[in-house]
C-alpha positions, 0 to 999 in steps of 0.5 A: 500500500502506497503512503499517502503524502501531503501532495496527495492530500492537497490533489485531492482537496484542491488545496496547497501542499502548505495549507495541508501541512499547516492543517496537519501541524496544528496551525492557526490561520486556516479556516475551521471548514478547510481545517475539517476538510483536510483532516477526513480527508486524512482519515479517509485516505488513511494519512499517518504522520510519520513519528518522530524521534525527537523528544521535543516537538519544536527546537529553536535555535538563535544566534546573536550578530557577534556570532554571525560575524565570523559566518564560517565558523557558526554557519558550519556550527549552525548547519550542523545543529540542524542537520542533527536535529532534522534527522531525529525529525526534530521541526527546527526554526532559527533566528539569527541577529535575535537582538533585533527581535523582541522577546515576544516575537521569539516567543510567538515562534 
């Protein structure tokens, strides 16, 4: 039995991949009656999210512009952190320069 998989999904709804991932991930800014939707859609085609690994559902990662300034150092540093965490299906964000961010627009991430 083929996995079904986002494009699947949004092919059969007519909606975008994106709108079908966000449904999936749980995100705002869908409307309840899309949101409904995709997910018997998900059901009736037997859609299952892989499992992850990861023991944290999110990892954000920030680097400061002192950081930044030697690039090729903490651009490997910072691939690397994420390469790791994508592998143990870990969802990653990263916020470089993140004094130029409020605390609250961090923590709305």
């Amino acid at each position: 039995m083929k996995r079904v998989t986002l494009k699947d999904l949004s092919e059969a709804i007519g909606v975008s991949q994106n709108t079908v991932s966000l449904v999936l991930r749980g995100r705002p800014g869908i409307s309840e009656a899309t949101r409904e939707q995709i997910l018997n859609k998900a059901r009736e085609m037997g859609y299952h999210e892989r499992q992850k690994d990861c023991n944290m559902p999110n990892v954000c990662v920030l680097t400061t512009y002192k950081n930044n300034i030697d690039s090729y150092y903490f651009g490997r540093l910072q691939n690397r952190i994420e390469y790791y965490l994508n592998k143990n299906k870990c969802t990653t964000i990263t916020v470089n320069n993140v004094e130029t961010y409020s605390l609250e627009a961090i923590q709305d991430l």
